[in-house]
Residue, then its C-alpha position, 0 to 999 in steps of 0.5 A: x641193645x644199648x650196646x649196641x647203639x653206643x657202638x653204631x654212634x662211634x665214628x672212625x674219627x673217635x679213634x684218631x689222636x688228638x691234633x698236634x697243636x693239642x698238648x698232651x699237658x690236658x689228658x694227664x690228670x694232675x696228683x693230689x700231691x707233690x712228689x717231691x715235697x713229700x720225699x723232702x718231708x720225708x727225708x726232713x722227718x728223717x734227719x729230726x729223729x737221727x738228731x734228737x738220737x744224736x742229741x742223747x749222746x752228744x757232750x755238747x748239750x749238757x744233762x739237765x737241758x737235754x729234755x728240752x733239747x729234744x723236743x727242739x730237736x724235733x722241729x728243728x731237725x738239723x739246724x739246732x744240731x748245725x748251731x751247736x756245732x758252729x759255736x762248738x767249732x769257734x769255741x775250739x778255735x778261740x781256746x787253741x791255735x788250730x784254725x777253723x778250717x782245721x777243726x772242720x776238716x777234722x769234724x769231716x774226716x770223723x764223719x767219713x770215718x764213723x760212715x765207713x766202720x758203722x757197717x763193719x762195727x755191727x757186722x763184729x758188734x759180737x766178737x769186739x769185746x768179751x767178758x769173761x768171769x775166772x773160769x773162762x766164761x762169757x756174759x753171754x752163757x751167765x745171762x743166756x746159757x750159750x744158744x739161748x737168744x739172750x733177752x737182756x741184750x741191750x743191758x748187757x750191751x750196754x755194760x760191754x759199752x762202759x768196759x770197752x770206752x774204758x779201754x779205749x780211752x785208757x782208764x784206771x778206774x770206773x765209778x759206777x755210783x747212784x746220784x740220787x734216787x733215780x740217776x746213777x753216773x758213770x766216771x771214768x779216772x783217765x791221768x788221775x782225774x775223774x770224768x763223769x762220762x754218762x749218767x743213767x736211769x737208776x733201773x737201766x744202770x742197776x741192770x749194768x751192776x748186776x751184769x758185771x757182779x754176775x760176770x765177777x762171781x759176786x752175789x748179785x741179790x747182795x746189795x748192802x755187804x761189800x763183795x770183791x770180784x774179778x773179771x777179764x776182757x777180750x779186745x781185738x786179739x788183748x787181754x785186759x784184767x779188772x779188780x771189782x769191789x761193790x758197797x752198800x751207799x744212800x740211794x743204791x750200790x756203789x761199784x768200783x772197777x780197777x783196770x789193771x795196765x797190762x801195759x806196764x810190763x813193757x816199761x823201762x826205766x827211760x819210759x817213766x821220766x826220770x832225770x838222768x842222776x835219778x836214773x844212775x842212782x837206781x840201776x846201781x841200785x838194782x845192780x847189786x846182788x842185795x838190798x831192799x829198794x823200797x817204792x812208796x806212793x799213795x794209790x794210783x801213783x805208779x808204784x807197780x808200774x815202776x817196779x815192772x820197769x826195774x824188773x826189766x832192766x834186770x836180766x831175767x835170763x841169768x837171774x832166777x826172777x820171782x814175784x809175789x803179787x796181789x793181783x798179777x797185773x802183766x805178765x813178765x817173761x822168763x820171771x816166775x809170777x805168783x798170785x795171792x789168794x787169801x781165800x786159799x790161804x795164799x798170803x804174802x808171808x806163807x808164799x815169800x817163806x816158800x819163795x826163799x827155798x827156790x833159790x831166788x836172785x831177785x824177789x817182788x813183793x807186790x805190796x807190805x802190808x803187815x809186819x811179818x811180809x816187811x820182816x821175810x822181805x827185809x831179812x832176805x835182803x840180808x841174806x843174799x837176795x835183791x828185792x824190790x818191793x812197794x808200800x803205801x805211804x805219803x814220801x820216804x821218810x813215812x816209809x820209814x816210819x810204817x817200818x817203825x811203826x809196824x815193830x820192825x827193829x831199827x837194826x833190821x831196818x838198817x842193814x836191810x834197805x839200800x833205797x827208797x823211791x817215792x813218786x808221783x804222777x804229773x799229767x803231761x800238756x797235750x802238745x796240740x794245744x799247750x800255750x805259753x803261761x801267762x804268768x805274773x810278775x812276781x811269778x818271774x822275779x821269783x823265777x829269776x831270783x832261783x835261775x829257773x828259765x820261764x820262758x817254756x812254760x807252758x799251760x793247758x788250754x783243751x782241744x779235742x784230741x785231749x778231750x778239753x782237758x789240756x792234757x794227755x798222759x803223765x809222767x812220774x816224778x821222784x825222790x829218792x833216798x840213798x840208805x848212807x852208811x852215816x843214816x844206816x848208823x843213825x837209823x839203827x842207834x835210833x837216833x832218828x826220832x819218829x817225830x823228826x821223820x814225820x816233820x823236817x825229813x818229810x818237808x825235805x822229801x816234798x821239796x825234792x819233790x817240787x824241785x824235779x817237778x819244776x823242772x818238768x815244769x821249765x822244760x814244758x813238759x806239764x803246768x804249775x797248776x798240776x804240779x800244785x795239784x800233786x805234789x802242792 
């Protein structure tokens, strides 16, 4: 009934709409909230969690401030991570001559470039890079047995990182050493110098040394006795080899990673900066049917590089090309390679004597390291063999005192060798940002006094395509020692004392050295600072 009285009370009028003065403003009922606020907010939430992540990563906030980076970050979202690039965009601009505008249409352009290749980067996250131990298997079927979802994919991804950052920034070495109990660093050696790139959570970074022993055939529960290892990694279609060798160090277990330059196999002699003199003096060299060319240096100077590039001015189609090498470090075509394997009882000595009955024209030895490698390889130079070889020593005149000291007779020494070849690497200025020196004046009356032009002289100053270094590359410098038929006598009548060699002849080589340096130097090609640093 109560129905029914409600219907009886409606009239037609209840039905009609509302008068057109009326506004339709009062029949809607207003949201609690603001719709646009809210997507702001969320969007502002947003852009605080995406900086903070960026913040982890960033160089621009240094380590031990980065705690408190955070939790600014978080409140601030974009406008610390907008400060920091201000100050960072004037500080480049103050340092070099690229303008403001410059740098912030490059800081654009890398944005662009970083949005558009994020997608394609995961899509091929997979098949970027692949490390693969001496039989040919993947980190992937170490850790996951192949179709077992792996569960360590952030270490291992990780570790795949730290390889492939090494690549792409063309790195010699990788350090991976704790730093104290709880922190381990990453460095890489990019032109000779160390970076420390990252530092890592002692846990999180042991998980990574595990990773690459484990893909280097070492013992991974083996944490005090020195292992060496080997692995290779796939990128984009290249082959890239590394030598690992761990020890036992306060606080945790050091890791020292050698990336082999497969590279130096397409070297020339024009390539490694010689002066023109230096160049005619060793194709001669090389030229001749027999004869020692000895290449000294300490570690990391360039020695196989540059013994690659002599292997390439010889005609490895007329000659009969054999190298003995510990490890191969690029491959050389129509040359016959051979690897050393001590564990094999493949030692420089057993293969060079197998070598010389396979009718050889020229002959490598990757390293001297004792005295029967020096004796095989000196008495094939005498008979007929061109060899070129390298030894670790400071500059010529302690080569030969290596030779001496090893027991190699002086007779041996002097009929064998016809060149020695020592050298250094020089890191070349970055030509974007390189400024004239400023330099004082006694440097120019020093200058003047010599004949030596200053007026090209260039120092390192740091912009972001040299990664505030200054530099970007090297290039070698020389001094060589033709063996005369005056010093081959003086040599082999022993007049040539062991303590002169060490003292007047070693001044000699260093002062050689520093004059091509410094031309180097006048020509703009690097700084005083760096040749000081390499050759002093």
């Amino acid at each position: 009934m109560q129905i029914l009285d409600i219907i009886q009370n409606l009239s037609p009028s209840s039905f009609c709409f509302p008068p057109a003065d009326v506004g339709l403003a009062s029949f809607i009922t207003p949201l609690p909230f603001n719709p646009i606020k809210l997507i702001c907010l969320v969007i502002w939430v947003y852009l605080c969690l995406f900086f903070v992540q960026r913040i982890q990563f960033s160089p621009l906030v240094p380590y031990k401030y980065k705690p408190a980076a955070y939790i600014i970050t978080l409140f601030t979202g974009p406008i610390l991570m907008l400060i920091l690039l201000i100050v960072d965009t004037a500080k480049r601009a103050s340092q070099s001559n690229v303008s403001i505008s410059e740098i912030i249409k490059l800081h654009i352009q890398q944005a662009i470039t970083n949005i558009r290749s994020g997608d394609s980067k995961r899509r091929h996250k997979k098949s970027a890079i692949r490390l693969l131990d001496s039989s040919g298997r993947s980190i992937d079927d170490i850790y996951g047995h192949g179709d077992k979802k792996r569960q360590d994919s952030r270490v291992l991804d990780l570790t795949e990182k730290v390889i492939s950052d090494a690549l792409e920034r063309q790195a010699s070495d990788i350090l991976i050493d704790p730093k104290d109990e709880g922190t381990y660093t990453i460095r890489l050696r990019i032109d000779g110098v160390l970076r420390t790139v990252e530092e890592l959570r002692a846990d999180t970074c042991k998980a990574i040394v595990n990773s690459i022993k484990a893909v280097s055939s070492m013992d991974i529960s083996e944490k005090r006795r020195p292992q060496d290892g080997a692995f290779i990694a796939k990128k984009s279609g290249t082959t890239a080899s590394f030598r690992v060798a761990s020890a036992g160090v306060l606080n945790g277990e050091k890791l020292s990673i050698r990336v082999l330059n497969q590279n130096a196999g397409t070297f020339t002699l024009a390539d490694i900066g010689l002066a023109k003199k230096q160049y005619s003096i060793i194709k001669n060299a090389i030229k001749k049917p027999s004869g020692m060319v000895l290449i000294c240096g300490p570690t990391g100077s360039g020695k196989t590089t540059t013994m690659y590039s002599m292997l390439n001015e010889i005609d490895r189609f007329t000659h009969n090309v054999i190298t003995v090498e510990d490890p191969i470090e690029a491959m050389l075509p129509e040359a016959s390679q051979i690897e050393i394997n001590p564990k094999a009882d493949i030692t420089f000595a057993k293969t060079l004597r197998s070598v010389l009955r396979q009718d050889p024209d020229v002959i490598c030895v990757g390293e001297i390291r004792d005295e029967e490698t020096a004796e095989i390889a000196l008495r094939a130079s005498q008979t007929g063999h061109l060899v070129l070889a390298t030894i670790h020593c400071d500059s010529n005149a302690t080569a030969l005192v290596r030779l001496l000291d090893l027991g190699i007779s002086p007779l041996l020494l002097s009929s064998g060798l016809s060149l020695l070849h020592s050298q250094r690497l020089l890191r070349r200025l970055c030509t974007y940002c390189k400024q004239p020196a400023q330099l004082s004046q006694h440097l120019i009356n020093k200058f003047q006094s010599k004949g030596i032009e200053y007026t090209n002289i260039f120092e390192a100053t740091g912009c972001r395509r040299c990664e505030d270094t200054g530099y970007s590359g090297r290039t070698a410098v020389c001094d060589l020692l033709v063996i005369t038929d005056r010093l081959k006598a003086d040599i082999a009548n022993s007049k040539i004392s062991i303590a002169e060699l060490r003292t007047e002849e070693h001044k000699k080589d260093k002062s050689h050295m520093r004059k091509e340096g410094l031309k180097k130097v006048a020509a703009g090609i690097t700084s005083l600072e760096e040749l000081k640093r390499v050759v002093g």
